[in-house]
C-alpha positions in Angstrom: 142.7 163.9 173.0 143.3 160.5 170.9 146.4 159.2 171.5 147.5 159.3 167.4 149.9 160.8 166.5 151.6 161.4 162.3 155.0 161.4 162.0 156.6 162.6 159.2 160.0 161.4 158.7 162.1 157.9 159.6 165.6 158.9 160.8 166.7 159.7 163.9 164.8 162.1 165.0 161.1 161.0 163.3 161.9 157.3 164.7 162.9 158.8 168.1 159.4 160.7 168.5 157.8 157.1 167.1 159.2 154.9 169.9 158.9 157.3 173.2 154.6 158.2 172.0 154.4 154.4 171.0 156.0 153.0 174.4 153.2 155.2 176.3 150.5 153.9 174.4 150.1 155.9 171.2 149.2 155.0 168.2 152.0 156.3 165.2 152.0 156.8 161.5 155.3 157.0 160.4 155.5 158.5 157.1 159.0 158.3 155.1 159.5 159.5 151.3 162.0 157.1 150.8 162.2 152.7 150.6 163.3 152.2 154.5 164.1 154.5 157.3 167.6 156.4 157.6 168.2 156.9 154.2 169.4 160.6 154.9 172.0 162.0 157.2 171.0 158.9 159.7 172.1 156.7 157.1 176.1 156.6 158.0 177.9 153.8 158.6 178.9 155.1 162.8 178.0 158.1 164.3 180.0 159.2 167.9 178.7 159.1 171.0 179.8 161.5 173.5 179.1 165.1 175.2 180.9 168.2 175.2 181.9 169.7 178.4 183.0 173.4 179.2 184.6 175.1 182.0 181.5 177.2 182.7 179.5 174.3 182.5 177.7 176.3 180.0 174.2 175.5 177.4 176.2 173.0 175.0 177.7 171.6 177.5 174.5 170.5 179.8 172.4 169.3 176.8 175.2 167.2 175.7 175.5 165.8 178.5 171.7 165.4 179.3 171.4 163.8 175.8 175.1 161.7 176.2 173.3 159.8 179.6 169.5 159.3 177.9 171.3 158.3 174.7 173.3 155.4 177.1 170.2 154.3 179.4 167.8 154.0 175.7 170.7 152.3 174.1 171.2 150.1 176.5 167.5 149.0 176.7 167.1 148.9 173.3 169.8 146.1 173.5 168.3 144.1 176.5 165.0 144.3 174.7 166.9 142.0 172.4 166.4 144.7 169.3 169.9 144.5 166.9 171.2 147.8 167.3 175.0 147.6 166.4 176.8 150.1 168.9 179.8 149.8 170.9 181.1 151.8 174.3 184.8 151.3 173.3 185.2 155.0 175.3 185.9 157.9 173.1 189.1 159.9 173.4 189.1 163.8 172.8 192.2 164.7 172.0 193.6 168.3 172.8 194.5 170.6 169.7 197.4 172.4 171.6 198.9 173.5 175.0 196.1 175.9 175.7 193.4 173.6 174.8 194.9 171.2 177.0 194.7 173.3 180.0 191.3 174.0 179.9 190.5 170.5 179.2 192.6 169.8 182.5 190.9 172.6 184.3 187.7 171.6 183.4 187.9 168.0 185.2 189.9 170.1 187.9 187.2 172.4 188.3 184.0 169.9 187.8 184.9 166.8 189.3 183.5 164.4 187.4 183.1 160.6 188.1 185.9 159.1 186.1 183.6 156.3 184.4 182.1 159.4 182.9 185.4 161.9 182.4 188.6 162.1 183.3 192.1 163.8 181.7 194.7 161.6 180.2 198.5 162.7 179.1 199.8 162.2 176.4 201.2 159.1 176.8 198.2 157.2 178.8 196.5 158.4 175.6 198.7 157.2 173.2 198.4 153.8 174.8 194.2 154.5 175.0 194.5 154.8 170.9 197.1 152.2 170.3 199.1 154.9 168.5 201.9 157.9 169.5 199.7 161.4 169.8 200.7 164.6 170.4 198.5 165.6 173.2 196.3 164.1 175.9 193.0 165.1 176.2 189.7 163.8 177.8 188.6 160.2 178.1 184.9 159.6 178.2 185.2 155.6 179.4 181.3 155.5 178.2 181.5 156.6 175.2 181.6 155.0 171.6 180.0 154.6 168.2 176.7 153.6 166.9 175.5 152.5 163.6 172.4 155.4 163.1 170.2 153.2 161.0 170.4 150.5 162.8 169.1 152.7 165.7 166.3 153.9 164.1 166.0 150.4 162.8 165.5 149.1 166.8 163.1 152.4 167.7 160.8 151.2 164.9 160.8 147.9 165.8 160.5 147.9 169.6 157.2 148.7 169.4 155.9 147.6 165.8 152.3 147.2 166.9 151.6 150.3 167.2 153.9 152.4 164.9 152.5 152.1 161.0 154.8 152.9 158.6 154.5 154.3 154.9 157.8 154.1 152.9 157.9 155.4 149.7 155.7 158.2 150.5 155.9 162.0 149.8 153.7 163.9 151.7 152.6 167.1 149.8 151.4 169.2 151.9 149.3 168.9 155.6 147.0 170.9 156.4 144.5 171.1 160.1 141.4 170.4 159.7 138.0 169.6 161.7 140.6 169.3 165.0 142.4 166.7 162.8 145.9 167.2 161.0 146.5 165.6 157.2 148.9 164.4 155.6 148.2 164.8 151.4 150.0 162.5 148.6 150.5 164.1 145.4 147.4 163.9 143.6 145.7 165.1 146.5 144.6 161.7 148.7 144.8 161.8 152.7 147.9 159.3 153.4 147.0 159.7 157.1 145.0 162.1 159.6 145.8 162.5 163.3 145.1 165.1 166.4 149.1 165.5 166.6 151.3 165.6 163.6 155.6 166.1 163.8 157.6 167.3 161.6 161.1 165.6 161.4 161.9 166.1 158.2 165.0 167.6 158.5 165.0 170.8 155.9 162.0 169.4 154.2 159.8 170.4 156.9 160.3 174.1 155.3 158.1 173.1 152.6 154.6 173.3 154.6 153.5 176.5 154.9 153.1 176.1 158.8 156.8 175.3 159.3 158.2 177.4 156.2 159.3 180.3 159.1 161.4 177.5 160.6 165.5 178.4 159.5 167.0 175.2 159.0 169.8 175.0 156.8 171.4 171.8 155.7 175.0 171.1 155.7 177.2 168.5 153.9 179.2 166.2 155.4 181.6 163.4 153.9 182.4 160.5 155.5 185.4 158.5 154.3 185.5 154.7 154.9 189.3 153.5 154.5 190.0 149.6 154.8 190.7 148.1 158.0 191.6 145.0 159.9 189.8 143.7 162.6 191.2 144.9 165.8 193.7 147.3 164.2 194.2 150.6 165.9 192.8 152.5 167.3 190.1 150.4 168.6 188.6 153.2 170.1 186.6 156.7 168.7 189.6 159.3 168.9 188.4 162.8 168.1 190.3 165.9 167.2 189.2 168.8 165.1 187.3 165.5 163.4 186.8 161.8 164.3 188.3 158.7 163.7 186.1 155.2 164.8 187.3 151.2 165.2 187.4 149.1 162.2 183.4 148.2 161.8 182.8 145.4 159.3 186.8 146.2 157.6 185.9 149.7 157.3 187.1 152.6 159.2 184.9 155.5 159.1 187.2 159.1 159.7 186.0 162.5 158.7 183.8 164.7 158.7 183.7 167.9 156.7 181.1 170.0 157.0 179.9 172.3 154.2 177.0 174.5 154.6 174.5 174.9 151.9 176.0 172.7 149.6 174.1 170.7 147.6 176.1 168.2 145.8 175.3 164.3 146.4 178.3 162.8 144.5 181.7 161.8 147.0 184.6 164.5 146.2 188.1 163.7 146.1 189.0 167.2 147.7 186.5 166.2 150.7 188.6 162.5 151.3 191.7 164.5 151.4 190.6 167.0 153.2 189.4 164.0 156.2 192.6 162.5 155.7 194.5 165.5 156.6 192.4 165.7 159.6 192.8 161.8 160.1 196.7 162.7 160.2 196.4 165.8 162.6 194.4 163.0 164.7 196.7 160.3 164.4 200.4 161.6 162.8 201.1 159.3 159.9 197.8 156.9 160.3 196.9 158.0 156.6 200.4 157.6 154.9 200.1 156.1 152.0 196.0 156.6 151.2 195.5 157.6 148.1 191.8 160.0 148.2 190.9 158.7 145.0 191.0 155.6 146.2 188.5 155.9 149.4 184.7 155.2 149.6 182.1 156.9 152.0 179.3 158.6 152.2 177.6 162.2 151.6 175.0 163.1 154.1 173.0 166.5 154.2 172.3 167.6 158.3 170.0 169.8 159.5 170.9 172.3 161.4 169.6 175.7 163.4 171.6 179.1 163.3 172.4 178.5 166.9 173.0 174.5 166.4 170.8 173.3 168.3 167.7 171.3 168.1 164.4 172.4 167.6 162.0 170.6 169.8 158.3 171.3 170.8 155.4 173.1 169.2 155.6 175.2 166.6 154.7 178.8 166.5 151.6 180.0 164.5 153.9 182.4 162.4 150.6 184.7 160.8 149.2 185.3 164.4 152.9 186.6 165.6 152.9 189.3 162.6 149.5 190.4 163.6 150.5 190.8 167.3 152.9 193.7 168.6 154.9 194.0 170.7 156.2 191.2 171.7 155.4 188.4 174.0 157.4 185.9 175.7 158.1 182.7 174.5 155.5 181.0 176.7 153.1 183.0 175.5 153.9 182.7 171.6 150.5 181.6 169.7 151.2 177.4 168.7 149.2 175.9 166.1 147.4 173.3 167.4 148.9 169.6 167.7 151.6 170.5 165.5 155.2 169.9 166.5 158.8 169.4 165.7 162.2 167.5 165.9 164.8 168.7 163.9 167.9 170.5 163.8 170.6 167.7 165.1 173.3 168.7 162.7 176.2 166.7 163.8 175.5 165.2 167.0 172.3 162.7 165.9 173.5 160.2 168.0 173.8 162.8 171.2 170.5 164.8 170.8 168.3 161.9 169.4 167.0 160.5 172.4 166.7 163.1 174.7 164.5 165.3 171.8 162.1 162.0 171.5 161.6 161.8 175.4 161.5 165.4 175.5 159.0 165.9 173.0 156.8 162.8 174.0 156.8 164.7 177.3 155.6 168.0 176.0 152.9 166.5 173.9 151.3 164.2 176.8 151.9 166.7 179.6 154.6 164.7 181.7 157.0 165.9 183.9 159.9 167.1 181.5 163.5 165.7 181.6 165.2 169.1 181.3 165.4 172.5 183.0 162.9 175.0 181.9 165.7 177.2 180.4 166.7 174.1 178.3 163.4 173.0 177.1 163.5 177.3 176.4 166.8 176.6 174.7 165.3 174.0 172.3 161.6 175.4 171.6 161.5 176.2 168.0 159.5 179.5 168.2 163.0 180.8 169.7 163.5 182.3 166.2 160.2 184.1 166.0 161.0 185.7 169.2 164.5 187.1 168.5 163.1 188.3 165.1 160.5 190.2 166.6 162.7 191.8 169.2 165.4 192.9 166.3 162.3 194.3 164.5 161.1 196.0 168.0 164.5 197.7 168.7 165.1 198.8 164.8 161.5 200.1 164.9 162.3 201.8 168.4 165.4 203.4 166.5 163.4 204.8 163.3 161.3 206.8 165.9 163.5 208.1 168.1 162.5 206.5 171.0 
């Protein structure tokens, strides 16, 4: 197969897939409706880095922290490739919402044994001196962690291997469609913007408008960022999360928030939303927003895709017509795929987490190298997952109507 490969979409996750098919030779054309790459949900000021551990060690937990490590090892290239993405491992402290909460986040370090660069439990008070400000409760320290501005990032993907990634900004694909063993991409009006063997979707809940990727069920949810003014070096100089997230001062601004509203479609910034992250910025810090007016805040709306079950979708997607024809079910590694089509999508809130593990996961899936997660993982992530349970509810209710 040529190494070609369309892209259709220039945040995180489109500019992820770019970079890992580009640095093994591929040839990309990067298509993006709007001016310049993350102009969507990747467009926020910082996003936090960090994973999300459990006691049982559970699904969450190991992708987070598969995709916490890959984010910090392509991060970290990315910045000795001399490429300017603006990021910061200031450590990120995860603040415990009560007493119970605090236990298990003690019993999960207790239990796990992690390597304290990567996690360890703080009290109270060695976290009140980690934030620079009196908490109520301790919580986990991830030394590692930080922030990282999102468009810068998929900025430094683009760029790291410019050669061979062609992009088209400004440019709506209509509609794509396979043919001769190629995939198109179609401009309104009907001209081919560009053809490829492989085309991926990254979209975000755009994809839903092709007909090959309208069974996908991403949603999109609303989140408002608030940007309050602050001093260089004020605290906290840290991330501290709680129920919400609170970063450093980046260029006078402080970035806290973020709500999360799902199917809601309004672009404008809400007053209710700024007070709503404030609140959550005082149950973070007590008494850090005194005196902020929400009227009197800036920020930023952003609209993130997400699955049912939150997690990504990542890999080939299913031929939806041949499923419907087919019964009973098969297993997911048997689900009919169209052809060279794939896609990354579905990040929600944790871009910045999931970003780089999808690209390297779906550059491996497409070129046939070794994969970077456990089969049940890559399972975990495969968008025809959806398909599958459908069918099976459909099996059982249809099992029910005939007695069986």
């Amino acid at each position: 197969m040529s190494r070609r490969a369309i892209v259709i979409g220039a945040g995180l996750a489109g500019s992820s897939a770019a970079e890992r098919l580009a640095a093994r030779g591929w040839t990309i054309e990067l298509i993006e409706r709007a001016d310049a790459p993350a102009q969507g949900a990747s467009g926020n000021l910082a996003g936090v880095l960090r994973p999300l551990p459990s006691v049982d060690d559970n699904r969450l937990a190991r992708l987070t922290r598969a995709g916490f490590l890959e984010a910090c090892r392509h991060f970290a290239s990315l910045t000795a490739a001399g490429l300017p993405l603006r990021w910061a491992q200031t450590g990120v402290l995860h603040l415990a919402r009560d007493d119970t909460h605090a236990a298990t986040q003690q019993r999960v370090v207790d239990v796990q044994q992690p390597a304290a660069d990567y996690l360890r439990f703080v009290d109270r008070g060695e976290a009140s001196q980690l934030a620079g400000w009196p908490v109520t409760h301790g919580g986990w320290w991830f030394p590692g962690g930080g922030w990282v501005d999102p468009a810068s990032l998929c900025r430094a993907n683009i760029a790291r291997h410019a050669v061979a990634i062609k992009a088209h900004y400004g440019c709506r694909v209509a509609e794509v469609e396979r043919r001769a063993g190629l995939w198109r991409a179609y401009a309104d009006g009907g001209a081919v913007i560009a053809e490829a063997p492989v085309l991926i979707l990254a979209n975000a809940t755009d994809a839903g408008r092709f007909t090959v990727a309208a069974h996908l069920p991403l949603r999109a949810a609303r989140g408002q960022v608030s940007h309050l003014p602050a001093a260089a070096g004020s605290a906290p100089d840290i991330v501290v999360c709680r129920l919400g997230y609170v970063t450093p001062a980046i260029d006078g601004l402080r970035c806290a928030g973020a709500t999360f509203s799902i199917d809601d479609g309004e672009t404008a910034l809400r007053t209710a939303d700024h007070a709503e992250n404030l609140a959550r910025l005082d149950f973070i810090l007590p008494g850090h927003a005194k005196g902020i007016q929400p009227a009197d805040l800036g920020g930023r709306v952003g609209f993130r895709p997400l699955a049912p079950d939150r997690l990504p979708m990542v890999g080939a997607i299913a031929d939806a017509t041949a499923i419907e024809a087919s019964h009973p079910s098969r297993p997911l590694a048997e689900m009919p795929r169209h052809p060279g089509l794939y896609v990354i999508n579905g990040f929600g809130a944790r871009g910045i987490v999931w970003s780089a593990l999808a690209g390297e996961l779906l550059a491996c899936l497409i070129t046939g190298a070794p994969l970077p997660l456990a089969d049940d993982l890559v399972s975990a992530l495969d968008p025809g997952r959806f398909l599958l349970r459908g069918r099976q509810r459909r099996v059982r209710r249809d099992d029910a109507d005939s007695g069986t």
